[in-house]
Rosetta silent file (secondary structure, phi, psi, omega in degrees, C-alpha in Angstrom):
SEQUENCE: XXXXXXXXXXXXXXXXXXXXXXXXXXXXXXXXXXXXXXXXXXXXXXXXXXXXXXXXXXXXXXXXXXXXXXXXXXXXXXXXXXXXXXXXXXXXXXXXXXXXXXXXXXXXXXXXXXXXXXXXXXXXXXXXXXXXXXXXXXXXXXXXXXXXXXXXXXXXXXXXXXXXXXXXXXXXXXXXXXXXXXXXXXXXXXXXXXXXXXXXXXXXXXXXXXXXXXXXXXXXXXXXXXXXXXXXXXXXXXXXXXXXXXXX
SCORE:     score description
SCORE:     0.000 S_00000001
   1 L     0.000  139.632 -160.333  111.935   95.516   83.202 S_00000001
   2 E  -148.775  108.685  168.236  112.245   93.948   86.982 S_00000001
   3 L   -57.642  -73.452 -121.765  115.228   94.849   88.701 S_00000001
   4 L   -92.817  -37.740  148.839  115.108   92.057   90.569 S_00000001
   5 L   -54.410  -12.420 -154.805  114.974   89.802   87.378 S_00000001
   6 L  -138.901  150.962  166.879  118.219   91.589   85.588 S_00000001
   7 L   -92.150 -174.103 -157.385  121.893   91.576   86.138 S_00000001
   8 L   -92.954   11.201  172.504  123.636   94.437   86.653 S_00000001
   9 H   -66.417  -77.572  144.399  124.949   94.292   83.101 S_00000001
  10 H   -16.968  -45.041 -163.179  121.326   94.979   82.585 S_00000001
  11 H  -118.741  -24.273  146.385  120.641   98.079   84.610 S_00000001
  12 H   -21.579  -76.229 -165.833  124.413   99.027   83.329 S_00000001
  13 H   -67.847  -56.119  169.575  122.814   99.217   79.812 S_00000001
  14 H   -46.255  -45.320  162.989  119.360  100.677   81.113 S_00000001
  15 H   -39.406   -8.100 -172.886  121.310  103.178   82.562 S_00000001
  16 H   -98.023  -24.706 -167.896  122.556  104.668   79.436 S_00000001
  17 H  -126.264   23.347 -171.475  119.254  105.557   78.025 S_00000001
  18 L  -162.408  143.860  150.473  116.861  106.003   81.355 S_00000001
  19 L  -111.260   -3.705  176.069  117.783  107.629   84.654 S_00000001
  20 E   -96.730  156.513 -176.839  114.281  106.673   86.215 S_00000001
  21 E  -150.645  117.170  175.894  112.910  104.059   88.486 S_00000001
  22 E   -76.875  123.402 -141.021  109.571  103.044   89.638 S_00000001
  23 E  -136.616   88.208 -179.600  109.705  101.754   93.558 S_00000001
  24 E   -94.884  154.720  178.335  106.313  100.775   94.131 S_00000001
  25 E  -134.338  145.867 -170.144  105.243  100.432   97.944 S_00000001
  26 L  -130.781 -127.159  176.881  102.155   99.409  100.121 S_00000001
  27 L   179.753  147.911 -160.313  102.386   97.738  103.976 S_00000001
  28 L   -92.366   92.554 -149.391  101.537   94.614  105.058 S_00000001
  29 L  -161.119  166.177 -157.987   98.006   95.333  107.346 S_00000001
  30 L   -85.334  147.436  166.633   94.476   94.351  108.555 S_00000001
  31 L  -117.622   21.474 -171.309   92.086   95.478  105.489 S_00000001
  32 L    89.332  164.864 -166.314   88.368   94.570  107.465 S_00000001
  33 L   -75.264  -26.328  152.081   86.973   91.104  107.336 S_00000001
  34 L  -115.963   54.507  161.098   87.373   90.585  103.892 S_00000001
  35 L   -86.660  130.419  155.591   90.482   92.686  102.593 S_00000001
  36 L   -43.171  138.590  160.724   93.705   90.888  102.266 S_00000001
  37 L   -91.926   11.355  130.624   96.233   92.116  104.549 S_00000001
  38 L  -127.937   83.851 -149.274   98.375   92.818  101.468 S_00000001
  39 H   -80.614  -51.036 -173.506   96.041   94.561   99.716 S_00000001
  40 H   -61.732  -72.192  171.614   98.231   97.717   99.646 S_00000001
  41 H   -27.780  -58.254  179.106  101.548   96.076   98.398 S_00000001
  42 H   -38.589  -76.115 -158.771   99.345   93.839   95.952 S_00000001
  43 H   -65.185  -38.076 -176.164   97.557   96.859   93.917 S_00000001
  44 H   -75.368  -96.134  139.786  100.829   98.911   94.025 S_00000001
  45 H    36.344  -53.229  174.144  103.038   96.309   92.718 S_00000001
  46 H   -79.314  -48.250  166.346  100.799   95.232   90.119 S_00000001
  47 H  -100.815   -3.474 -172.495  100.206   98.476   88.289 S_00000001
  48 H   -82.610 -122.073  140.589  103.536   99.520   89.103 S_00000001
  49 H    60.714 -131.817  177.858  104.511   96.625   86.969 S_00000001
  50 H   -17.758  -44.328  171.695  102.188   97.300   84.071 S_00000001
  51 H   -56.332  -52.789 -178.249  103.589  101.458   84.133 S_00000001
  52 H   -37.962  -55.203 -154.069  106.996   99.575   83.712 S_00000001
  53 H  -101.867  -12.003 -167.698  106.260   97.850   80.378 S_00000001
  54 H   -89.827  -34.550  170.565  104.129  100.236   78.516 S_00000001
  55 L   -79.028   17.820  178.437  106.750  103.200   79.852 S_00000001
  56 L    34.745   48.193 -155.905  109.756  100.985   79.058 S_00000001
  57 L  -133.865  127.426  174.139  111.010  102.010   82.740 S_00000001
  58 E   -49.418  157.207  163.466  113.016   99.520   85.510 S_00000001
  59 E  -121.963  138.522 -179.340  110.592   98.377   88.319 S_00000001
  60 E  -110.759  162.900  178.633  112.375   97.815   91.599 S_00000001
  61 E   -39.136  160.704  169.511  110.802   95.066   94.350 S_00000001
  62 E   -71.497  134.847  159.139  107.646   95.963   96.023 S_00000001
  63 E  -126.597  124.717 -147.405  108.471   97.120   99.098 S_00000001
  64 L   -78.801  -23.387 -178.413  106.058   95.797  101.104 S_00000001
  65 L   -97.546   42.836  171.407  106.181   96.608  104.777 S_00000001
  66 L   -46.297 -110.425  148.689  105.109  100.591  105.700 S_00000001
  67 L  -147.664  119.716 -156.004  103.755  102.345  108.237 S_00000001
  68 L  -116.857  -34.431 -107.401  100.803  100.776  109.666 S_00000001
  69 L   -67.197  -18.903  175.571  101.250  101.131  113.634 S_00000001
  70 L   -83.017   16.664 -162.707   97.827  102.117  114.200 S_00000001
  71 L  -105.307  -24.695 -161.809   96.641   98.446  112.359 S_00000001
  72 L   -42.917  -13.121  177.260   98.681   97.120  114.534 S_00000001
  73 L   -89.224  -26.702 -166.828   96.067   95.475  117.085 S_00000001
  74 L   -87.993  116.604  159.770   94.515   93.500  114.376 S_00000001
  75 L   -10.566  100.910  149.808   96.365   90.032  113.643 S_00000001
  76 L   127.143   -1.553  167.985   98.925   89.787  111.067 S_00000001
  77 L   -69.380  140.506 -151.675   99.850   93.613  110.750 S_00000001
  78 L  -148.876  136.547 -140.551  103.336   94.316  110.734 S_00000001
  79 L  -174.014  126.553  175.831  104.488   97.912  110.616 S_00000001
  80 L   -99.691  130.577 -155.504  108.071   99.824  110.617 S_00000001
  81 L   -79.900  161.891 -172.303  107.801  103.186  113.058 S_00000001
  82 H   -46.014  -47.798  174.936  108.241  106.288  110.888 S_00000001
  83 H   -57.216  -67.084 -144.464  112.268  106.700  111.908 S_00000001
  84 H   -64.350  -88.822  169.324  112.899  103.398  110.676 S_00000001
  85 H    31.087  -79.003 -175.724  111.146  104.107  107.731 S_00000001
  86 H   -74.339  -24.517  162.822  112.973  107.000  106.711 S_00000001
  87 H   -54.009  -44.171  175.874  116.135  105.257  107.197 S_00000001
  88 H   -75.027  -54.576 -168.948  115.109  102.814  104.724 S_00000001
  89 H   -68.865  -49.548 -172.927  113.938  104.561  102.021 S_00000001
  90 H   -62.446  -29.747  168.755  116.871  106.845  102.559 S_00000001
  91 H   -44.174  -62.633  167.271  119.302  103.880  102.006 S_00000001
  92 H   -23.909  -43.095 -159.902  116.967  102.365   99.231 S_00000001
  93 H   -86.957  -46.535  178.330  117.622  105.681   97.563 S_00000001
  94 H   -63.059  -65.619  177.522  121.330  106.032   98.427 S_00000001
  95 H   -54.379  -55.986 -163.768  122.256  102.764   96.818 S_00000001
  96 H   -64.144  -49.786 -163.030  120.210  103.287   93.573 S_00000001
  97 H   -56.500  -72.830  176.154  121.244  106.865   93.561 S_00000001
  98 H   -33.347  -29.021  171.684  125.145  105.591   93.688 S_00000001
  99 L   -80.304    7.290 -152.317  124.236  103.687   90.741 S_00000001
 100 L    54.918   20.613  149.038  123.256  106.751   88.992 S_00000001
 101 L   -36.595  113.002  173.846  119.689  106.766   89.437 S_00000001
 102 L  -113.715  -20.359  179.317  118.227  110.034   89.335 S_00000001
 103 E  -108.215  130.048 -175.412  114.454  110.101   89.255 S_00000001
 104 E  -142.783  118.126 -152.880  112.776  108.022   91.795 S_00000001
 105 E  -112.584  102.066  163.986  108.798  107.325   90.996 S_00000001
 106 E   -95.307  113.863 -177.118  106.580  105.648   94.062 S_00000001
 107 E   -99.396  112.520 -162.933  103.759  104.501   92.880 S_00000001
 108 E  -119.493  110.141  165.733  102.109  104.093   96.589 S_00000001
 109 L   -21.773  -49.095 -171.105   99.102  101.957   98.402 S_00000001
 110 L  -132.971  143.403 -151.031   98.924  103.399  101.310 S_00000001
 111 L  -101.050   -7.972  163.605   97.932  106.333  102.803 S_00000001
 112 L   -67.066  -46.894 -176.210   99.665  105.986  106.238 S_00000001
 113 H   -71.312  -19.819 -163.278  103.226  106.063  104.080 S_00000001
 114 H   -90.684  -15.204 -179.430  103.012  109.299  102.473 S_00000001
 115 H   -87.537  -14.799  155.240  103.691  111.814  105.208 S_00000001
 116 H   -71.545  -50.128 -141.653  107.373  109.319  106.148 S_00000001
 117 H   -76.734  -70.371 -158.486  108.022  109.034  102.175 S_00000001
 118 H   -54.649  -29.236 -176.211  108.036  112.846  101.896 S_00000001
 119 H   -74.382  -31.645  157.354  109.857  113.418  105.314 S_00000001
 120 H   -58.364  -21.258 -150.294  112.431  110.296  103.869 S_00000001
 121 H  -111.077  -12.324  148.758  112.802  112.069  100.433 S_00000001
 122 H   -82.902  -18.466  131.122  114.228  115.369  102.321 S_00000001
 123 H   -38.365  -51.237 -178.926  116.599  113.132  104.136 S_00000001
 124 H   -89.378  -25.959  139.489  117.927  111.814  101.409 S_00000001
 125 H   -26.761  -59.857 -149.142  118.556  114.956   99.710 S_00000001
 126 H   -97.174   -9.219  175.128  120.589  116.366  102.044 S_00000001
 127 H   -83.866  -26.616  174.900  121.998  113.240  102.809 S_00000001
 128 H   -73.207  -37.760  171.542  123.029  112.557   99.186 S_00000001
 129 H   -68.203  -44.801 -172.839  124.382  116.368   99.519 S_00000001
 130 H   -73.278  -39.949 -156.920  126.739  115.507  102.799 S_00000001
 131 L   -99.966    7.354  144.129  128.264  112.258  101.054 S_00000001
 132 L   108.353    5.695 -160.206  129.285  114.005   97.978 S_00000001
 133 L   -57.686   76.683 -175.188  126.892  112.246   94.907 S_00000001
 134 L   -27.369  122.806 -155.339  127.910  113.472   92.168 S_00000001
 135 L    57.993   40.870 -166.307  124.696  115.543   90.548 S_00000001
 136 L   -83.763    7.428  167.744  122.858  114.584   93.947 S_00000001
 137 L   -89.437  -22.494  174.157  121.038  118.052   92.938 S_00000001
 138 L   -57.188  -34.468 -167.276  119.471  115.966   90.000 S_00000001
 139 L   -63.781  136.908  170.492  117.851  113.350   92.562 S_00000001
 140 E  -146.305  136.743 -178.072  114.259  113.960   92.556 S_00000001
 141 E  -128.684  173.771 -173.063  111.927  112.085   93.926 S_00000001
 142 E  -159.075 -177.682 -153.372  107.793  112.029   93.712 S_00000001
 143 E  -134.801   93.093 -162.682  104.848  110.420   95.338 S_00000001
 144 E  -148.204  100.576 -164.885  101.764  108.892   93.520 S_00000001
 145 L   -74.065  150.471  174.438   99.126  107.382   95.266 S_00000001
 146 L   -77.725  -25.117 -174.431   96.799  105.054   92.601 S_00000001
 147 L   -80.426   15.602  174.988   94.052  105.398   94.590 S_00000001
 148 L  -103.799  -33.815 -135.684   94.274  109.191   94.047 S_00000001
 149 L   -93.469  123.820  179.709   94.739  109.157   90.595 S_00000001
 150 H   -56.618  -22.316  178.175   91.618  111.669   89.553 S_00000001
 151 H   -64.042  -39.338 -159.047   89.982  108.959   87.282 S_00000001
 152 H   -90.048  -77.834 -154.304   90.177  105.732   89.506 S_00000001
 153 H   -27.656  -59.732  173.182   89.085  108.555   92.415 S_00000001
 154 H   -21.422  -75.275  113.792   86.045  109.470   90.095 S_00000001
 155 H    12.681  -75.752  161.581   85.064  106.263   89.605 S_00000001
 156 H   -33.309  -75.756  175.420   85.239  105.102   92.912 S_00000001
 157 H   -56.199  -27.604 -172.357   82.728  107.448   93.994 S_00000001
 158 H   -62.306  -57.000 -164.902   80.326  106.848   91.195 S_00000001
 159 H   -57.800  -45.864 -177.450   80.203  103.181   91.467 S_00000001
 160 H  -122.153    4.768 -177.473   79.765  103.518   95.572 S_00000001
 161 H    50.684 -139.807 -178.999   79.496  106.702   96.648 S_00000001
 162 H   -61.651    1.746 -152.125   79.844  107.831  100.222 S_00000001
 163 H  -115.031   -0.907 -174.904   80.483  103.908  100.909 S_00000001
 164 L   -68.354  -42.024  176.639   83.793  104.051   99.620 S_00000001
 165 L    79.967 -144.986  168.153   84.745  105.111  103.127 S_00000001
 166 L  -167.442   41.798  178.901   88.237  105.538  103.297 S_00000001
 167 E  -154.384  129.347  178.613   89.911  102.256  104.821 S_00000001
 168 L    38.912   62.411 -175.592   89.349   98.555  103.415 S_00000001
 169 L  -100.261  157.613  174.212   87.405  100.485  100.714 S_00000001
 170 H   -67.404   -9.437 -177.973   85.828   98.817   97.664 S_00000001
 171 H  -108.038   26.231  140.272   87.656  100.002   95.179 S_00000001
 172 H   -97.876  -21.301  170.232   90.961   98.321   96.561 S_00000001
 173 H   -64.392  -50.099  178.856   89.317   95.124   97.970 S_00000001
 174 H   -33.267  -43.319  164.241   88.124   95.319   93.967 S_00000001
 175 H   -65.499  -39.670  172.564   91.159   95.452   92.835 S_00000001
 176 H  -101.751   19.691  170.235   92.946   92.909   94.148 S_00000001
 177 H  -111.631  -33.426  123.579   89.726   90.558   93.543 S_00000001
 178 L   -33.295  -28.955 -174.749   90.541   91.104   89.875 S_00000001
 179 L  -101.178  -14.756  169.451   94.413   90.357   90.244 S_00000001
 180 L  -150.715  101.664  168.074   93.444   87.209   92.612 S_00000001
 181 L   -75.173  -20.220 -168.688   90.058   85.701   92.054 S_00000001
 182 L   -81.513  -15.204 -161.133   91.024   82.532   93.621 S_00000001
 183 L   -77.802  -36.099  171.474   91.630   85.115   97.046 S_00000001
 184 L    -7.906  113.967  167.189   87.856   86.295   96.930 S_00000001
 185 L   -67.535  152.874  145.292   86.387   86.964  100.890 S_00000001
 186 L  -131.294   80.445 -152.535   83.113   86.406  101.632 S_00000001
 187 L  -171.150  138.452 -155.477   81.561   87.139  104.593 S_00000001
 188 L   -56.353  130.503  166.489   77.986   89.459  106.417 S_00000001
 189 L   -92.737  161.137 -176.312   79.413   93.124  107.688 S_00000001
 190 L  -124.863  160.821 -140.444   77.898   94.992  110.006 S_00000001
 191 L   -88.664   -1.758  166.697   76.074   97.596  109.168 S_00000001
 192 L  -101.642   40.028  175.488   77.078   99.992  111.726 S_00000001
 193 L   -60.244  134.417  168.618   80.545  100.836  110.550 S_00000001
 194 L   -44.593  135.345  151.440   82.023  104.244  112.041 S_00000001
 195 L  -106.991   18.078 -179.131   82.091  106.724  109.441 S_00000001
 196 L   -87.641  132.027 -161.625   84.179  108.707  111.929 S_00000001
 197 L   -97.711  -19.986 -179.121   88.209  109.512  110.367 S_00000001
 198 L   -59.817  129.151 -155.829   90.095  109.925  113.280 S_00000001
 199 L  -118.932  110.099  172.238   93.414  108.087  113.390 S_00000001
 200 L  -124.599 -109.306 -173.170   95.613  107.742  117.015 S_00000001
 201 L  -118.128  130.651 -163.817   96.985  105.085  118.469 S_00000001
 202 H   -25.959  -54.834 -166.300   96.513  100.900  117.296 S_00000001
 203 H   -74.745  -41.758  155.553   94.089   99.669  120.563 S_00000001
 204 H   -23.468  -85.299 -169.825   92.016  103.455  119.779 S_00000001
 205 H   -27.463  -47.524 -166.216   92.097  102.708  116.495 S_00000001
 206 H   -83.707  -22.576  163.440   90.323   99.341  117.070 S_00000001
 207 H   -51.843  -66.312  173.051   88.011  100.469  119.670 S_00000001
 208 H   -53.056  -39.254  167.764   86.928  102.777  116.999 S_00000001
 209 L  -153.732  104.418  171.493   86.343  100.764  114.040 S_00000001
 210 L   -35.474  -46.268 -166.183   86.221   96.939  115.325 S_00000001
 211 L   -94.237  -22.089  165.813   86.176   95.466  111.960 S_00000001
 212 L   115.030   -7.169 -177.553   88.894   97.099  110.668 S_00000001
 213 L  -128.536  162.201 -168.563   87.140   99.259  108.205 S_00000001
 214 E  -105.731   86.040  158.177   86.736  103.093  107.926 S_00000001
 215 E    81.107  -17.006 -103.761   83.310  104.198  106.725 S_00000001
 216 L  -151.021  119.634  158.136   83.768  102.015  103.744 S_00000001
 217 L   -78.715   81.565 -168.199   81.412   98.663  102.182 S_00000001
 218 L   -69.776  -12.562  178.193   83.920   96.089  100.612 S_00000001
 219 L   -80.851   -2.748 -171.859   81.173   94.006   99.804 S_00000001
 220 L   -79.492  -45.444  171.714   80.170   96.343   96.968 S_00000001
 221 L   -76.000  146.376 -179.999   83.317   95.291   95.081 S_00000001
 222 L  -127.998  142.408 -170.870   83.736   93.164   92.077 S_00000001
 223 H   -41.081  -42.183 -175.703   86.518   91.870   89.677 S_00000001
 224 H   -44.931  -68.690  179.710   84.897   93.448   86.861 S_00000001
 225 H   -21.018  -72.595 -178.220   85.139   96.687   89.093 S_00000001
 226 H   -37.506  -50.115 -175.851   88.621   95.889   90.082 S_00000001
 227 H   -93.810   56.647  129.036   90.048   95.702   86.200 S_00000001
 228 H  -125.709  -30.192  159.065   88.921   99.016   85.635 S_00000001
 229 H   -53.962  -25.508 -165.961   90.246  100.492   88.476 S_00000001
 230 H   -95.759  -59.679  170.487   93.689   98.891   87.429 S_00000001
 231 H   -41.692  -33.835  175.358   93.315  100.014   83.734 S_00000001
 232 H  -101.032   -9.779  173.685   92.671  103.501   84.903 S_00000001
 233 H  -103.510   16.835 -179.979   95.000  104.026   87.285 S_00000001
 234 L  -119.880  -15.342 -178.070   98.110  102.167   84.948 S_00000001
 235 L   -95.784  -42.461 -175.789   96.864  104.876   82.025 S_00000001
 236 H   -77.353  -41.586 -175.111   97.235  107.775   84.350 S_00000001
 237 H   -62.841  -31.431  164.349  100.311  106.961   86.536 S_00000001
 238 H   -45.803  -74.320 -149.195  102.206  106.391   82.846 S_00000001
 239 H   -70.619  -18.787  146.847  101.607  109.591   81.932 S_00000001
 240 H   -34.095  -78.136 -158.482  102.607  110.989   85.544 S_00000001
 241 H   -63.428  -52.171 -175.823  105.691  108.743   85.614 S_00000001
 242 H   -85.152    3.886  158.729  107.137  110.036   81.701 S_00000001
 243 H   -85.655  -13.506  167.742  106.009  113.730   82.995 S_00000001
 244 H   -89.617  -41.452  170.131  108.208  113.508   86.071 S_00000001
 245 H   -46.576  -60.238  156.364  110.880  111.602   83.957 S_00000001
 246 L   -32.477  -53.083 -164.216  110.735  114.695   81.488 S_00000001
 247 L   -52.513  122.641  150.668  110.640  117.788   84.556 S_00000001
 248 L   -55.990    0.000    0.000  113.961  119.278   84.858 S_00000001
């Protein structure tokens, strides 16, 4: 079910038998010369989605925009600074929450977002606590990157090993070369990508890895790959998402 598809008549009536909602999020960013820059958004969105129908659970929009700031040198990256951030998701949260949303499920892209999500999801506690919410001790919220998920992680390495890197890696260019084949990159890398992790500030950042990627060979992925990666990370994130649904 896709909030954004249903009246509120709908999510009235979901509301009677479900207090959870899956909010998946990536950011809009350079992925290396052939990663989509929304690579993150895509693959979250898309399995978020799929968790939705087999766990008979609302899906709310992709939200799409994160926090990128170090991508930020590379054309077409677009990035919200960590305050804003937390502002948003605490609204995002606030509204649904008003509606009597109680469980709030990210199924998340990007790896830049998760240290704002968690610093947003004690904001909005205490902010749901100042404004009165009636059960706003109920609100819980949780964090679940797919590309984390121990299986798809597993996986990952087997198929590519140390080459996975750990930026405009293969098994997310993969992924989103299964959900858009027509999107397919092509194009010679050079072979002396940094395998160095350090993350500062966007013009650093690019000094440091030119191409846009972090230790990691995108040319290694393939659709085939990609719909296994999606299949295993939509089997595990269910069973996350109705064990967090479940938790008191």
């Amino acid at each position: 079910m896709l909030l954004h598809l249903s009246t509120w008549h709908d999510v009235e009536a979901y509301l009677d038998r479900s207090r959870g909602i899956i909010l998946p999020i990536g950011s809009t960013e350079q992925h290396g010369p052939t990663g989509l820059i929304g690579t993150d958004a895509i693959c979250a969105d898309a399995i978020a989605r799929r968790v939705g129908e087999i766990a008979d659970a609302i899906v709310a929009p992709p939200i799409q925009v994160g926090m990128a700031l170090h991508h930020t040198a590379f054309p077409g990256s677009i990035s919200l600074r960590p305050s804003t951030m937390i502002l948003m998701i605490r609204d995002y949260l606030t509204s649904l929450a008003k509606a009597g949303f109680r469980k709030f499920f990210f199924i998340n892209g990007h790896g830049g977002n998760v240290a704002t999500l968690k610093a947003a999801f004690s904001e909005t506690y205490a902010h749901l606590a100042d404004i009165g919410i009636p059960e706003s001790h109920l609100v819980h919220c949780q964090v679940s990157n797919w590309y984390m998920c121990s299986s798809v992680y597993q996986l990952a390495k087997q198929l590519y090993g140390d080459q996975e890197g750990s930026h405009a890696t293969p098994s997310e260019v993969a992924l989103t070369q299964y959900l858009y084949p027509e999107s397919i990159k092509h194009t010679l890398l050079d072979e002396g990508v940094s395998r160095d992790r350090q993350i500062y500030g966007s013009i650093d950042f690019r000094r440091r890895y030119p191409d846009g990627r972090m230790g990691s060979n995108p040319a290694l992925a393939t659709p085939e790959h990609g719909q296994q990666f999606y299949e295993l990370a939509v089997k595990d994130l269910t069973d996350a998402y109705l064990k967090f649904l479940a938790a008191a």
